[in-house]
N, C-alpha and C positions, 0 to 999 in steps of 0.2 A: 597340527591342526590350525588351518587359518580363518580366524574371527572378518566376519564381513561387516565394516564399519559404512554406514549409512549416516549421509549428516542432513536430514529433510530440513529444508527451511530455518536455515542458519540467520537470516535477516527479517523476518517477519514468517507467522504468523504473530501478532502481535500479542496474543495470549500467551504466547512460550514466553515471550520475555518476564509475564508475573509469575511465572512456575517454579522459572529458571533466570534468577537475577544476575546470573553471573553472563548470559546472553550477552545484558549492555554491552562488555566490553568490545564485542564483535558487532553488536548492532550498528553500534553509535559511530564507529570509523567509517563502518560500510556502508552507510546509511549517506555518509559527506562525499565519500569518494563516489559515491555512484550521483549524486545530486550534484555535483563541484562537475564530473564528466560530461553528464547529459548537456546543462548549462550550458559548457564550455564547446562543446559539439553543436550543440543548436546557434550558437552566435559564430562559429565556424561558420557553418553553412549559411546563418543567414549575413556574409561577408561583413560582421561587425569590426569595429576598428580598435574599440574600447573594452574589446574583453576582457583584460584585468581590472579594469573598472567595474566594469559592469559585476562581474566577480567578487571583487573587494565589495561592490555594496548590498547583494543579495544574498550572498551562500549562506548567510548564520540563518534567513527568515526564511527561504526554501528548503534548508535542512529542520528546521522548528516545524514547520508549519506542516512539511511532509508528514513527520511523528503525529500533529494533530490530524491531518487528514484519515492517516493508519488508523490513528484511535478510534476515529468519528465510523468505519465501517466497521469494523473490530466489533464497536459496542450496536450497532445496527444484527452482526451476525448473533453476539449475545443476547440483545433483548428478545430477539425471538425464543430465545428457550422460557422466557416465562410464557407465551401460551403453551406449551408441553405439560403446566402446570395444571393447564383444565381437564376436567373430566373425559373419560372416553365418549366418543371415536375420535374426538379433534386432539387429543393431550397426545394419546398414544401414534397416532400419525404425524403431529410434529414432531415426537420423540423419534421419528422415524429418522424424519427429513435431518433435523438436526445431528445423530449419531451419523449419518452417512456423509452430512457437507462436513463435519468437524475431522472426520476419519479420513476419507477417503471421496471425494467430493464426484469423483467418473462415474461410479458405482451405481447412483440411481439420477433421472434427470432434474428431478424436483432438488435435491442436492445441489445438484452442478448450476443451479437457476438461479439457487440460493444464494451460492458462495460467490457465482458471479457479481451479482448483485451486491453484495459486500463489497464486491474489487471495483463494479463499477461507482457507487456511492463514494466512496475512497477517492478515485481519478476526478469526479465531478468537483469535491470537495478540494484538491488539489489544486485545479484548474482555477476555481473562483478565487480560493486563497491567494493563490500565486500569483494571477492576475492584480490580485488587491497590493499587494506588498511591493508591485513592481509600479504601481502609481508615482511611488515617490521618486522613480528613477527618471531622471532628466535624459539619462542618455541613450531612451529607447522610445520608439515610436509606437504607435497603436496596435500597429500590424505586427511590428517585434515582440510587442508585448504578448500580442494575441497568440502568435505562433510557438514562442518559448514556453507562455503557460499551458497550450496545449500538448508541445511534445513532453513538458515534466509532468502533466496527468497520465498520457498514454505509455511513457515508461516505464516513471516510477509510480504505477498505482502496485498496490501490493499483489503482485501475480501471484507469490508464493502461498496468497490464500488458496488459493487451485492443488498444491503440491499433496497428495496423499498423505498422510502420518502414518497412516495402517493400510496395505491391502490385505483387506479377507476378501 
């Protein structure tokens, strides 16, 4: 009899990681190598010269900051469960929304609105952070900066908020 191993969202959801603390050790690598890559591809393409520089001075504050950005939608998609808290018809229809964006996000579209919105809050938060931390780098331009913090919003926002945990 062959057992079918499913590994949903190995890197984020950010919730799994308080559930399941043994996560970090898989987060926290994959979390560098994916943020160290992107970086490292976006000053490729934009023909930079100083990419180990550039490198050596950001990757600790775009790998940090990503983790905060994580957190900051993460706790955007939680604080909504306390309206679930209020009386019927509004308690019981967020209770709706929320079991379906936490399970299974495709399922219904107030879900999938929701959960976006958590991924997009995340990438905004990215973007301004990023943009902030690369102030201090002498070795990039306005437009480098503007362009790098953009593509580390649009790739590393957390998409794996979207990944199913459950199809019913």
């Amino acid at each position: 009899m062959k057992r079918e191993v499913k590994l949903y969202n190995i890197l984020l959801p950010i919730w799994i990681l308080y559930f399941f603390p043994q996560v970090w050790i898989i987060t926290l690598p994959g979390n560098l190598i994916i943020d160290c890559g992107v970086l490292l591809i976006t000053l490729a393409v934009l023909k930079h010269t100083g990419k180990k520089a550039v490198l050596k001075r950001l990757w600790w504050k775009f790998w940090l900051l990503g983790f905060l950005a994580d957190f900051i939608g993460a706790m955007f998609l939680f604080g909504f469960w306390y309206l679930s808290l209020l009386p019927d018809p509004v308690g019981s229809w967020v209770d709706q929304v929320l079991s379906a964006a936490f399970l299974n996000p495709f399922r219904t579209l107030p879900g999938f609105l929701y959960t976006l919105a958590g991924v997009a809050i995340a990438g905004v938060c990215i973007y301004f952070l990023d943009k902030r931390a690369m102030k201090s780098c002498a070795l990039l331009d306005g437009r480098q900066r503007h362009v790098i913090a953009l593509t580390m919003a649009i790739v590393t926002a957390p998409w794996t908020f979207l990944i199913p945990l459950y199809s019913y």
